[in-house]
C-alpha positions as CSV (number, residue, x, y, z in Angstrom):
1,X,0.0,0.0,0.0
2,X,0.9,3.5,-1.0
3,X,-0.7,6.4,1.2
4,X,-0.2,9.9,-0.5
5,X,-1.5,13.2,1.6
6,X,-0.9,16.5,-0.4
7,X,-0.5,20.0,0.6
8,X,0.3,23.5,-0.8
9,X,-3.1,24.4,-2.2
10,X,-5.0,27.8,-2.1
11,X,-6.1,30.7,-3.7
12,X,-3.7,33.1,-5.8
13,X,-3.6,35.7,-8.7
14,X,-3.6,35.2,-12.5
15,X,0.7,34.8,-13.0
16,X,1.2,33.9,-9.5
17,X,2.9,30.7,-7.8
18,X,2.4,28.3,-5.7
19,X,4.2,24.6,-4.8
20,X,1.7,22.2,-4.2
21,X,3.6,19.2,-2.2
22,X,2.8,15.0,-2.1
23,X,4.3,13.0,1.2
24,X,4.3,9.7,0.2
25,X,4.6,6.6,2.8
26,X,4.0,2.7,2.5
27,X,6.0,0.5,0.4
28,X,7.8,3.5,-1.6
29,X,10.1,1.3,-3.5
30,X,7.3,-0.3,-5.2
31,X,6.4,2.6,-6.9
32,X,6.8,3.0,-10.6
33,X,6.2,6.8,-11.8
34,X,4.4,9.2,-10.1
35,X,2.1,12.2,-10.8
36,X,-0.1,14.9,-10.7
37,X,-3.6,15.4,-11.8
38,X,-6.6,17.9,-11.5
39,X,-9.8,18.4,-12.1
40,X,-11.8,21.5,-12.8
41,X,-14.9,22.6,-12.1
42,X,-17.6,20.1,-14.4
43,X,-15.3,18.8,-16.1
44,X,-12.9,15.3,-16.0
45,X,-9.5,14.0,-14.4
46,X,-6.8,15.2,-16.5
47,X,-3.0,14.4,-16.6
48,X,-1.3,17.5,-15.4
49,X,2.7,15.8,-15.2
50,X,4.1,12.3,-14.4
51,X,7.7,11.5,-13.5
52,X,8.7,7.8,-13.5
53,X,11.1,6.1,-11.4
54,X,13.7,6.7,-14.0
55,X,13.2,10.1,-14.2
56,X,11.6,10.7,-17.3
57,X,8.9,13.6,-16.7
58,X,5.6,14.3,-19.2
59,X,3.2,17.3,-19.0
60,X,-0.1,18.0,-20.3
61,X,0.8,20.8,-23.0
62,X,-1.2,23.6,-21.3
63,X,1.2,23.7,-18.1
64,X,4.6,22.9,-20.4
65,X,7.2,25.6,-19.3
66,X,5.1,26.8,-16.4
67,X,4.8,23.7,-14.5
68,X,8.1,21.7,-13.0
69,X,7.2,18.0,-11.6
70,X,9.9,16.9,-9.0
71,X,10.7,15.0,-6.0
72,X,13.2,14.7,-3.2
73,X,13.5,10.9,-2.3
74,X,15.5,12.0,0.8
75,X,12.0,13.8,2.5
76,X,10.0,10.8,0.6
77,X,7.7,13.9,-1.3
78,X,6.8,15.3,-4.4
79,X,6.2,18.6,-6.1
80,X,5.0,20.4,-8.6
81,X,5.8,24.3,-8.6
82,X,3.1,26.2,-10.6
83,X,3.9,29.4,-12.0
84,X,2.9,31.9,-14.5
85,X,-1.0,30.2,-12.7
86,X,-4.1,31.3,-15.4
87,X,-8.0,31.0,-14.5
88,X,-7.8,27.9,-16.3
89,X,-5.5,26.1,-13.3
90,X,-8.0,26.0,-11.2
91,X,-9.1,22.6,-9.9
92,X,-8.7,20.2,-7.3
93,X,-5.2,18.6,-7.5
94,X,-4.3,15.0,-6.7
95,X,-1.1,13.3,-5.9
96,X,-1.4,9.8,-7.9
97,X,1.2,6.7,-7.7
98,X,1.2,3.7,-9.8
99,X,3.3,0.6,-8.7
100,X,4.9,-2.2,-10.6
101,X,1.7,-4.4,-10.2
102,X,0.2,-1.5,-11.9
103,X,-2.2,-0.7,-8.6
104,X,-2.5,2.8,-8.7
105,X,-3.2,5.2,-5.7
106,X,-4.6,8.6,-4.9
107,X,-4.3,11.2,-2.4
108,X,-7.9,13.3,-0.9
109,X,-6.7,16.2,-3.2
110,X,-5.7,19.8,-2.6
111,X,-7.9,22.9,-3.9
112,X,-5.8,25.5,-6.1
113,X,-8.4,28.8,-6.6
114,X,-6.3,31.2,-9.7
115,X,-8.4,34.1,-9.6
116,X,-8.5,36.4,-13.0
């Protein structure tokens, strides 16, 4: 089992920043690439980055050069620093893992508000 609690969410201005955080506990070596998803208002789960155990990193286009997706194995956590934010960033943000038995967890989700 992988248990993944996030932090870092709020409210902030169109072009600000915020770090949105993932602490991840349980059997940590199992996992195979981890990530970062939202959903907005109405509308579905999307794929906002990934970064596997190997390092290799994918973004949704929208967040490409705004968004970095990292992790400090040392503190066990995850990342992902938003800036340049835009109306359309707002959602509810989850932390999401996915083993090598292809089980795939989620965290409760944290609330990011960009305000025009």
């Amino acid at each position: 089992q992988v248990q993944l609690v996030e932090s870092g969410g709020g409210t902030v201005q169109a072009e600000g920043s915020l770090r949105l955080s993932c602490k991840v506990s349980g059997k940590i070596f199992g996992i195979d690439v981890m990530g970062w998803y939202r959903q907005a208002p109405n509308k579905g789960v999307e794929m906002v980055a990934t970064i596997s155990s190997i390092d290799a990193i994918v973004y949704k286009d929208s967040v490409k050069g705004r968004f970095t997706i990292s992790r400090d194995n040392n503190k066990e956590t995850m990342y992902l620093q938003m800036s340049s934010l835009k109306p359309e960033d707002t959602g509810v943000y989850y932390c999401w893992s996915r083993d090598f038995f292809e089980t795939a967890y989620w965290g409760r989700g944290t609330r990011v508000t960009v305000s025009s």
